[in-house]
C-alpha positions in Angstrom: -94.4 -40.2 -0.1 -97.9 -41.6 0.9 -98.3 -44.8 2.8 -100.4 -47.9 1.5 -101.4 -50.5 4.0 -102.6 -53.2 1.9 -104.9 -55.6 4.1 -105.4 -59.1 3.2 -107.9 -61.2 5.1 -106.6 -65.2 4.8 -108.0 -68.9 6.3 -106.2 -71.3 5.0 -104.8 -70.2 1.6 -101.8 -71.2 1.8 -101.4 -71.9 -1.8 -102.9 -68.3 -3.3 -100.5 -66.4 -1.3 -97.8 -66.7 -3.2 -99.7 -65.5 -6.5 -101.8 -62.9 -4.7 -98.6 -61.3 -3.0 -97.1 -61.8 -6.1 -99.3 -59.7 -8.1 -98.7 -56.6 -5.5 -96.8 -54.4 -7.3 -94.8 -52.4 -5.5 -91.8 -51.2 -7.5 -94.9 -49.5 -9.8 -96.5 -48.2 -6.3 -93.6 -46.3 -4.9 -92.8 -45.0 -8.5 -96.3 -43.0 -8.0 -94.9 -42.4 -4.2 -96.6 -44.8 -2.2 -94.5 -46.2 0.5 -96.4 -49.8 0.8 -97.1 -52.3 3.5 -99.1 -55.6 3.3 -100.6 -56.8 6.4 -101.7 -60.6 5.9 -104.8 -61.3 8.5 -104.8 -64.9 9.9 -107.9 -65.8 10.7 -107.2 -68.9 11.9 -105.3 -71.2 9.5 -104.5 -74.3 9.9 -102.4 -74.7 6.3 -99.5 -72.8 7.0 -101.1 -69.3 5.4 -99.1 -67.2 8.1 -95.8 -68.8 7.7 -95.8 -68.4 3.6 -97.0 -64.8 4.0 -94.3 -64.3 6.1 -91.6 -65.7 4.2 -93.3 -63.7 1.2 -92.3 -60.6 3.0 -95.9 -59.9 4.6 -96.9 -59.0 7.9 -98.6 -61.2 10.4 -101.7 -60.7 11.9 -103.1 -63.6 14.1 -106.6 -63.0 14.2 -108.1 -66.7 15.6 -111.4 -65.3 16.1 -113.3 -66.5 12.9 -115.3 -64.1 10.6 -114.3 -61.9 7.5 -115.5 -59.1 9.6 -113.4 -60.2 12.4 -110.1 -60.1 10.6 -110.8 -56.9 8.9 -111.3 -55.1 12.3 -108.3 -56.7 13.3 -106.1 -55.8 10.0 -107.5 -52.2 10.1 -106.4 -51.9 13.8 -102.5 -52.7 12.6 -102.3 -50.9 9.6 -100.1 -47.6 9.8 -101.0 -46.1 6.2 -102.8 -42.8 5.4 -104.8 -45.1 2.7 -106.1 -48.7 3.3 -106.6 -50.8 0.4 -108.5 -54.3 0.6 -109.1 -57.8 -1.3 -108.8 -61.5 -0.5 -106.6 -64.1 -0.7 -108.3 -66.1 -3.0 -106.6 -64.7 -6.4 -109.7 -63.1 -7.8 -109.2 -59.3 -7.1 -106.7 -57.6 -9.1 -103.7 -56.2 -6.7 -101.9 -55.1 -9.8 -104.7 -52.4 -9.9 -103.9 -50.6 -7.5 -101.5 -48.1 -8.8 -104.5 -47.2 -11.3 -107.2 -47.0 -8.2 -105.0 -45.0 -6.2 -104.5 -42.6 -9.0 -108.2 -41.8 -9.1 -108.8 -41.8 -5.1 -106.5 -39.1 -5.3 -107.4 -37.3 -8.8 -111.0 -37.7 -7.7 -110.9 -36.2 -4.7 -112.5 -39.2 -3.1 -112.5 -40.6 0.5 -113.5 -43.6 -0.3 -113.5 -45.5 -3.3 -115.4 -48.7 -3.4 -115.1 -51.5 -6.9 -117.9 -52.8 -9.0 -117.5 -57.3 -10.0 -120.5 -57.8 -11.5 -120.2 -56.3 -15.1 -120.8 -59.2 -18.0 -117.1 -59.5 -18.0 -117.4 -61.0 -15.1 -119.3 -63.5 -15.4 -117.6 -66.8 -15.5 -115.2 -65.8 -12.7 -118.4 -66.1 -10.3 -121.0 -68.8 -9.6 -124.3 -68.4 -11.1 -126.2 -68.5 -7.8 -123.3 -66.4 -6.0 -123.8 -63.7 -9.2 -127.5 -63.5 -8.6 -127.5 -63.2 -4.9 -125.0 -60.1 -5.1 -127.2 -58.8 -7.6 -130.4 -58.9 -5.1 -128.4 -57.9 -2.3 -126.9 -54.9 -4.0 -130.1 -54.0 -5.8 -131.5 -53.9 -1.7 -128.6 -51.6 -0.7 -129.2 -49.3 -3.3 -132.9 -49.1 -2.4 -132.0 -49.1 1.5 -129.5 -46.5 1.3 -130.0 -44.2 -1.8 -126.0 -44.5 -2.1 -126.4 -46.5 -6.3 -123.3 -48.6 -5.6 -123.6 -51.5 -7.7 -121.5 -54.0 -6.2 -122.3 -54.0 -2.5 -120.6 -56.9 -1.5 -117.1 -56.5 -3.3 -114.0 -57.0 -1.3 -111.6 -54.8 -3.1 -112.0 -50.8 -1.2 -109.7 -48.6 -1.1 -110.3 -45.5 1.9 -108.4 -42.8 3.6 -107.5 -43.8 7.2 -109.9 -40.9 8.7 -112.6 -42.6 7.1 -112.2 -45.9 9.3 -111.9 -43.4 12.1 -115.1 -42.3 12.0 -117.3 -44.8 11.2 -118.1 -47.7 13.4 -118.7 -51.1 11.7 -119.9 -54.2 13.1 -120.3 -56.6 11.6 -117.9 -59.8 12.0 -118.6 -62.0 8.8 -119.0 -61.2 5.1 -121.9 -58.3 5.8 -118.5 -56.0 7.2 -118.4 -55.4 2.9 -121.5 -54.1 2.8 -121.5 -52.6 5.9 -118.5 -50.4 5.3 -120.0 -49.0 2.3 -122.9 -48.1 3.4 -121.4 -46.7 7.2 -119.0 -44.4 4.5 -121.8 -43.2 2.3 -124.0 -42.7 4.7 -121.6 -40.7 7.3 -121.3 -38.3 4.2 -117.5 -39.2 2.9 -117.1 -38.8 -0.5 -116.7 -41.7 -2.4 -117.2 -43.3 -5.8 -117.5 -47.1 -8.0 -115.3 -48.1 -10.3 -115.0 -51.5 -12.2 -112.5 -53.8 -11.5 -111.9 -57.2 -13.1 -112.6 -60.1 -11.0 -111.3 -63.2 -11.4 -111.6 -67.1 -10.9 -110.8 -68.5 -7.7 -108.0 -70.7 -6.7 -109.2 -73.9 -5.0 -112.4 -73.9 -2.3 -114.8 -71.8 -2.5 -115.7 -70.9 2.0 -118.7 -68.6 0.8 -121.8 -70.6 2.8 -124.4 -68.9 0.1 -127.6 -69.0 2.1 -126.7 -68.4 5.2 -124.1 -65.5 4.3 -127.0 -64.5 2.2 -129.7 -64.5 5.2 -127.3 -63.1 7.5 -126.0 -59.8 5.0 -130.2 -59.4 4.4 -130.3 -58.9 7.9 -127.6 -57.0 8.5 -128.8 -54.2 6.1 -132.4 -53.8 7.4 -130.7 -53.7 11.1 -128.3 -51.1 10.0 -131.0 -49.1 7.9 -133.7 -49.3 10.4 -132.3 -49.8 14.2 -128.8 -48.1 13.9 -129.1 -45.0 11.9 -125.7 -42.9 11.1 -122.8 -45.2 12.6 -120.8 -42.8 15.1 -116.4 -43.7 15.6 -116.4 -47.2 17.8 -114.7 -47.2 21.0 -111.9 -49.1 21.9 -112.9 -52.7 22.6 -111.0 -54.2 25.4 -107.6 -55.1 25.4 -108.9 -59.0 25.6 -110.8 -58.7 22.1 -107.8 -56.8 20.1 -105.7 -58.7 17.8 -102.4 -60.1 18.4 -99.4 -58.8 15.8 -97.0 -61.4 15.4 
């Protein structure tokens, strides 16, 4: 069998876990031989995320350190699959998917296969201004870095466990999505963009806009311009890892 890790970054969702963990399907999954884990990231929760994850059958990662990109690099460290797969807790990326995505990562030949929100389908699931500035951003990447993803802020990836090896990403808030895209292309992995459905939200919405926004535009003329072809990260210091619980 192959082995899944499914990596779930969480702050305070407490009552989306139970739906998104829900919608995991892993009696379909290890029909099409993939022998699944899902690794919940707590990134600092004060709602009880960590305990309803774990009574769901998840596994704990305490990540207090605040930052998307922060509990990714945390979740990634813990995972044990051959293939990581990706999406938030928020109920709007489609877990049941995944036998279908897995199917073409390995069909395809792909290393890393990245999903595309913003088709017209998708459009109430997302606020207007929210729509508009993936839009710019993406439409940047493409120009930036010659890769034509569409979507360069989604959340839902799916990559071979090499991959992560050998790229070294930064980034410790919501520019780690874009960042890992273009770190992959760029590195010369193959990948490829498929749609996905994306869907509505349950309860707050965290995204700051602007200062997300300002902070991602930065991010990718750094990363195009000062950093150049992203080499395998060393080993941060014991201090700065994450703690399993």
């Amino acid at each position: 069998m192959g082995t899944l890790s499914i990596v779930i970054p969480a702050l305070n969702e407490a009552p989306n876990i139970p739906t998104v963990l829900g919608s995991v399907p892993y009696l379909e999954l290890a029909d099409a031989g993939w022998d699944t884990e899902v690794i919940v990231v707590d990134n600092g929760s004060t709602d009880g995320t960590a305990e309803v994850a774990r009574d769901l059958g998840a596994r704990i990662v305490a990540q207090p350190e605040r930052g998307y990109g922060n509990a990714y690099l945390a979740g990634f460290r813990a995972a044990c699959g051959e293939v990581f797969a990706t999406g938030d807790a928020d109920c709007t990326y489609p877990f049941d998917a995944l036998p279908g995505l897995l199917s073409t990562l390995v069909e395809q030949d792909v290393e890393f296969l990245t999903t595309n929100r913003l088709q017209h389908a998708n459009r109430s699931a997302m606020r207007t201004t929210h729509r508009v500035a993936n839009h710019a951003l993406s439409a940047l990447s493409r120009l930036l870095f010659r890769n034509g993803l569409r979507d360069s802020q989604s959340g839902m990836w799916l990559l071979r466990s090499h991959v992560w090896q050998g790229i070294r990403v930064r980034s410790t808030g919501m520019a780690f999505s874009q960042e890992i895209k273009n770190a992959a292309t760029t590195a010369g992995y193959r990948f490829l963009e498929v749609p996905i459905e994306y869907r509505i939200r349950g309860g707050e919405v965290k995204l700051d806009a602007l200062p997300d926004g300002l902070a991602n535009l930065r991010q990718l003329l750094s990363h195009r311009f000062g950093l150049g072809v992203y080499a395998a990260e060393p080993e941060l210091p014991v201090e700065q890892q994450y703690e399993a619980v």
